[in-house]
C-alpha positions, 0 to 999 in steps of 0.5 A: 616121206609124202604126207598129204593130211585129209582133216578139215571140210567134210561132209555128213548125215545121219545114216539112211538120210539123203541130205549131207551137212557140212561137217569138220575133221576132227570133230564129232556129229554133236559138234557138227549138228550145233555148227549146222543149227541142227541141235539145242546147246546139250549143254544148256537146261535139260537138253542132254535128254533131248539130244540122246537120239544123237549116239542112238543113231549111226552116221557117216562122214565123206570126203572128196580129195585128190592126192598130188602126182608125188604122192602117189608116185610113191613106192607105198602109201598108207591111210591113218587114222590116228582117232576113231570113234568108235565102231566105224568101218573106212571105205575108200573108192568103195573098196572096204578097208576094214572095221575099227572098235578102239577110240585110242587105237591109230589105224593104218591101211595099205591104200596104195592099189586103191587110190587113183589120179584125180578125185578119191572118195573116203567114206566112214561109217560109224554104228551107235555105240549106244545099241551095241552097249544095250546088245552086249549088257543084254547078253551078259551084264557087267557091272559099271557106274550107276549115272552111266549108260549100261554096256560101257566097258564093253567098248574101247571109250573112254568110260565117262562119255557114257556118264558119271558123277559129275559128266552127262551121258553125251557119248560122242561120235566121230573122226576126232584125231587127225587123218592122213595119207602117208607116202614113203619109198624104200623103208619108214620108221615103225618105232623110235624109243628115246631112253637116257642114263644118267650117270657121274653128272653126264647123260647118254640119250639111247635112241633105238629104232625099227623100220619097215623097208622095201629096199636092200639099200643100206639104211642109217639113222641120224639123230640130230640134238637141239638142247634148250642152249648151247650147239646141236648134238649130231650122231649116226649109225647104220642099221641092221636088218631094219634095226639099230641103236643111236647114242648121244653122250650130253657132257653138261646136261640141264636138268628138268625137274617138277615145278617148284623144284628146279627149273624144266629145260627140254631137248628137242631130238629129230631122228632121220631114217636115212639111205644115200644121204636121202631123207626117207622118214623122220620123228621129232620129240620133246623131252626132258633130261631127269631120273624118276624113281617110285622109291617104296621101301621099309620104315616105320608106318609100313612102306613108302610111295613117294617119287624122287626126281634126279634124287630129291624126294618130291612131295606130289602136290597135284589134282585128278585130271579129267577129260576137258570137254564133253566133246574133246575136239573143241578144246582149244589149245588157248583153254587148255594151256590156261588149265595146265598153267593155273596148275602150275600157278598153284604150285602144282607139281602133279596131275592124275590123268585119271583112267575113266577118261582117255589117253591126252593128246600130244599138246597136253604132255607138250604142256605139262612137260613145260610147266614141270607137272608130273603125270600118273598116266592111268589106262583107260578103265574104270569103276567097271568090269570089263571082258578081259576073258575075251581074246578079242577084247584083249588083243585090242587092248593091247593094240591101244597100250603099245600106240599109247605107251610108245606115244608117252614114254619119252615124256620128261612129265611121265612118273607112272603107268597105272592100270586102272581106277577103283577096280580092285577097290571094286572086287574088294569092296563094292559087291563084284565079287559073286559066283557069277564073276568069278571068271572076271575076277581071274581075268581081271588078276591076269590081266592088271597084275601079269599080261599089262604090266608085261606090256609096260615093261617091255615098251616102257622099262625105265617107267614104274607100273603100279596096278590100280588106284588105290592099290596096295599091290596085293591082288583085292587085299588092303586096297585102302591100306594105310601103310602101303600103296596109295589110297583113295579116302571119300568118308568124308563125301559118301559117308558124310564124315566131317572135315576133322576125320581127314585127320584120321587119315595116314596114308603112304600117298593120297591120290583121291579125296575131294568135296563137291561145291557148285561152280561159280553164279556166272556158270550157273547163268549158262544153263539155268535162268534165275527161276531155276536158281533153287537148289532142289529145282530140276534144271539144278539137280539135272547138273549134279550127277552125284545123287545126293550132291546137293543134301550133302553140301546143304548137310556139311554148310550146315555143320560150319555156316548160317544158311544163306541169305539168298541163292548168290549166297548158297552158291558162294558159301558152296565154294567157300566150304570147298576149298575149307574141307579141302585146305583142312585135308591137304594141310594135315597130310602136308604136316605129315610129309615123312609118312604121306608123299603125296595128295592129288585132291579129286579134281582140278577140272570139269567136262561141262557146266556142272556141280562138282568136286572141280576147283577149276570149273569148265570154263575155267574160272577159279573157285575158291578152291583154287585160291586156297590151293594156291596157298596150301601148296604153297612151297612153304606152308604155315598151318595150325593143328588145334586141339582142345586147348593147344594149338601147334603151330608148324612148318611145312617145306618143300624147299631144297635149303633151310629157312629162318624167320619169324612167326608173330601172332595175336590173340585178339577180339573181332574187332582187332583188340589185342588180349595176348601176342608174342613172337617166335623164331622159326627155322624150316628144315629143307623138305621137311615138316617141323612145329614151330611152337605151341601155344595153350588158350583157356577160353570160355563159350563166349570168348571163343565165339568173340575171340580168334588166333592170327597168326602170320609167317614173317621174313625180313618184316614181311608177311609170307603166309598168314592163318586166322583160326577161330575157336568156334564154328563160322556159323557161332561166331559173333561176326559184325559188319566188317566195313570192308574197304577196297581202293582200287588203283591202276599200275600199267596193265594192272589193278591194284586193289588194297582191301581193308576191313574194320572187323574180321572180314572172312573168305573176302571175295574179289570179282567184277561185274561183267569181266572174269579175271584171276586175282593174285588172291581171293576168299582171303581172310582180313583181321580188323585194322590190317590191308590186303593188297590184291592184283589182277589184270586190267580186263581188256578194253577197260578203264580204271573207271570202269574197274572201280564202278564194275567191283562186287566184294563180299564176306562171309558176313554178307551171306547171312547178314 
């Protein structure tokens, strides 16, 4: 095996242009241009418009390179492109290698006749997939999402890079995985297939492997296991006719599991293809040790959906994964480990790899196995009709499942395979169902219910398929079933329902909802100066795709706030009512926990700058939502169902054992005087959700704008969780300057900051001028008289001097008063 990578300096132009750039492998021509000086940020005000010519365009890109004497020397030699994008063509030494139409595809051509000692030329050649888009729309329309470019799904892309509700129409172009020349003699690996049983407290890893050999000679495998402690783990085996099968018994196996659930050793498995002691090939992997089952099974409210991890019944807790960047290739693996790891922070056990995107990359799955995420890997297709009559189109398709099934699989992360987003929910619902389509309807059935699931199970049969999100499994019926499946629930975005009709919802799994709020001010700087900081401005309503966004963030803050101040203030109370809509879903769907199994709130991350249902906007900055998922997916949670009068108090936990302590509250004024209190003894049963006690109030109009109910979780004297419940609407109560104190103090590397309040200080946020840092809490409530204790790090270069002059702080009262 003789690898020789050809990623890094490149040249390219524009197609027809005699000047070439420099350009970087991986990359794309959007990347390339700004390195260049030769394009506006797209980013940046309007200029996603002024930038359209770029995927309206063809390009080539074209390297020099000499391959070393050993290479070359070997008995076969291939080039692979593990990522093309889109519709290129590979020419080397002028000589044709053949034609791609797959982003998620890797290629490999036979080059060994072609490449010569000395300078080799590789030139691609990449066609706009914008004009094939139009020429394929323009020959039969396919129905798709109404902010993207037309003709999508014709193309193997992931279907956001042509727009969305919260993406920007910056379709991509370019060589944007690695590239290289393979060099082998005798045989390589073609397939290594990791599965494992688990059985009586020991686990046997089956290693199954395939080969391509030009040799008679004998061939062997051996696999060598480097568990996270302890000695390594060797056996061997000869193979036959190219195929064979290496077991490795575990006798004391550390098991992996999701996070808040148990801890997520992995396995390091290195497979050698082997003839006469010689090393012809290796693979090397990461994995995990565990049993992950979809358990759906007969009970009360209709059928289960919940996932059960080396036999506990896990409660997914998690968000929708989208792609991380407009141009993937500059995502640095620094941001994306700070994305994969404020998941995890938030008690996060599950991220939705949602299918309008593209399969991730290695590190991506190297991440969430590490920080024990669960993944719903989905394929990639959404909101959209897709050609699936077409032989061609399908064929390719089934080229990308078995590179990326076979990539995925032995990821200790991976619970599902799911085929799409929101397209059977499409036939059902959203008008495709036409004489016109009724050939793509029957595609559609065939392909997701029959030819995909076919796929899975023969690469992947120890990994459950599940057809669509939502689904009920029945092809176009109950897509949005209450008793089946799981459900995607937006009543409360697209058909402007209030907050409370989340708790009208009883789903078996709840792997979509969300609620849109604007990203944090420091954000907005980056791509509106402050005269557009108005949220019906051009610039503002250009960086929301959704459209009515806007009016329907305005029309919810109605509902619950007074109307800002000032725009500081809009963008503020923006997040604030977020993470409330959210918090008031996930609770209720958590006090449920023996009927929902799971909530996956659209979504965790953005692609750019941009208003959106993210709780982690592109840069990274947690929202206000990500604070509060902090403590709504909280391992124990402390929540309070109130209706009319009565107000029960529950427990929700995802512990493995049982749980005492105390819940004390108050019912007190604004300014902390005492009208009633008591106490209660509380006990948690493990993974299960109880009411604690119930407490009855009979308060008149005014009281219930000057009085609120805190309540707090207490073990041992000290304070779990604590919940303030008003008995009015935020924008009725009677709320008084707070006189909000922050003493900020230093301990190493670290601020602390005790924050007290004089009257009830509401979603209190924390932040430093000049400095982006992440707060152990923030947009936390304080009750008159009571202190919040509050670290963050000591932001690099600084002093505590500095800290204490550089603290911005502000309550709700501050964006009205």
């Amino acid at each position: 095996m003789n690898l020789q990578s050809l990623s890094g300096a490149w040249q390219f132009r524009k197609s027809g242009e005699a000047t070439w750039l420099p350009a970087t492998v991986p990359g794309c021509v959007h990347t390339d241009l700004l390195a260049a000086g030769k394009l506006p940020d797209p980013f940046l005000e309007d200029n996603e418009f002024k930038v359209a010519w770029v995927a309206e365009s063809d390009w080539e890109y074209a390297h020099s390179f000499t391959p070393p004497s050993d290479l070359l020397a070997e008995e076969q030699i291939f080039l692979v492109c593990d990522g093309l994008d889109t519709l290129a063509e590979v020419i080397l030494n002028g000589v044709s290698l053949g034609k791609t139409e797959n982003m998620h595809r890797v290629y490999r051509w036979d080059v060994k006749s072609i490449l010569q000692p000395g300078e080799n030329v590789l030139l691609v050649t990449f066609a706009s997939p914008v004009r094939y888009a139009a020429e394929k729309q323009a020959q039969r329309p396919l129905n798709g999402v109404s902010q993207a470019i037309p003709g999508g799904p014709y193309l193997r892309k992931a279907p956001c890079q042509f727009g969305w509700d919260w993406g920007p129409q910056l379709p991509p172009i370019g060589i944007w995985k690695d590239l290289r020349l393979e060099g082998y003699s005798s045989a390589r690996l073609t397939d290594v297939h990791l599965r494992q049983a688990h059985k009586e407290g020991k686990v046997t890893l089956t290693i199954a492997l395939k080969t391509e050999s030009w040799t008679k000679a004998p061939l062997s495998a051996k696999v060598i296991v480097k568990p996270p402690s302890g000695a390594l783990l060797t056996a061997q085996a000869q193979l036959s006719n190219g195929v064979g099968m290496v077991e490795v018994p575990i006798s004391n196996p550390q098991l992996w599991y999701p996070n808040g659930y148990g801890a997520q050793p992995l396995y390091e498995v290195q497979v050698e293809l082997l003839t006469d002691g010689k090393v012809l090939d290796r693979r090397t992997y990461q994995t995990g040790l565990r049993t992950i089952r979809l358990r759906q099974e007969p009970d009360e409210w209709g059928e289960s959906f919940e996932f059960v991890v080396n036999g506990i019944p896990v409660f997914a807790k998690g968000s929708n994964w989208i792609p991380a960047d407009s141009f993937p290739t500059r995502l640095t693996d620094a941001h994306l480990e700070h994305l994969i790891r404020s998941a995890a922070e938030t008690h996060q056990n599950m991220l939705r790899v949602w299918g309008g995107g593209y399969y991730e990359e290695e590190r991506f799955y190297n991440l969430c196995d590490r920080y024990g995420i669960l993944v719903w890997q989905e394929f990639s297709f959404s909101c959209s009709v897709y050609p699936l009559n077409d032989p061609a189109f399908v064929e390719n398709v089934h080229r990308e499942a078995i590179d990326n099934i076979r990539r995925i699989r032995h990821r200790a992360s991976l619970a599902l395979w799911c085929g799409n987003n929101e397209m059977e929910e499409g036939w059902e619902f959203w008008g495709w169902n036409t004489p016109a389509l009724q050939d793509l309807k029957a595609a559609y059935e065939t392909f997701f219910f029959h030819t995909l699931p076919a796929w899975v199970a023969a690469e992947d049969p120890d990994t459950r398929y599940w057809p669509s999100s939502p689904s009920a499994n029945t092809p176009f019926i109950n897509t949005q079933s209450e008793r089946v499946g799981d459900m995607h629930y937006w009543g409360v975005w697209h058909r402007r329902e209030p907050f409370t009709s989340y708790r009208k919802q009883y789903p078996r799994f709840m792997s979509e909802f969300g609620f849109q709020s604007l990203p944090p001010l420091e954000t907005i700087k980056t791509y509106a100066s402050p005269q557009d900081w108005n949220m019906t401005s051009y610039i503002m309503e250009l960086h929301q795709k959704n459209a009515s966004g806007n009016g329907l963030i305005i029309g919810q803050m109605t509902a619950s706030f007074r109307m800002p101040k000032d725009f500081p203030s809009l963008v503020y109370l923006s997040m604030v009512l977020q993470a409330e809509g959210i918090r008031y879903g996930v609770e209720h769907y958590r006090r449920h926990r023996q009927r929902t199994a799971g909530t996956l709130y659209w979504q965790l991350n953005d692609c750019w700058p941009v208003a959106s249902w993210s709780s982690l906007d592109y840069y990274g900055r947690w929202k206000a939502l990500h604070y509060a998922a902090r403590r709504f997916y909280a391992p124990l949670l402390l929540s309070l169902l109130d209706e009319a009068n009565t107000i029960d108090i529950y427990l929700t936990s995802d512990l493995l054992h049982a749980w005492q302590g105390e819940v004390r509250w108050s019912l007190q004024s604004l300014d902390g005087a005492i009208l009633k209190a008591g106490s209660l003894p509380v006990n948690a049963e493990p993974l299960a959700s109880t009411i604690a006690g119930r407490l009855e109030f009979d308060l008149n109009g005014d009281e219930k704008r000057r009085t609120i109910l805190v309540c707090e979780l207490l073990q041992d004297g000290k304070r779990q969780a604590m919940q303030v419940l008003t008995f009015a609407p935020n924008k009725h109560v009677e709320f008084r300057n707070p006189g909000l104190k922050v003493i900020v103090g230093q301990q190493g590397n670290s601020l602390v900051l005790s924050v007290s309040a004089q009257s009830l200080a509401r979603f209190v946020e924390l932040g430093f001028n000049g400095a982006d840092v992440i707060f152990s809490d923030n947009y936390f409530d304080i009750p008159a008289g009571q202190e919040v204790t509050v670290t963050c790090p000591l932001p690099a270069g600084w002093t505590l001097a500095q800290a204490q002059a550089a603290l911005q702080v502000r309550s709700l009262y501050d964006s009205f008063a």
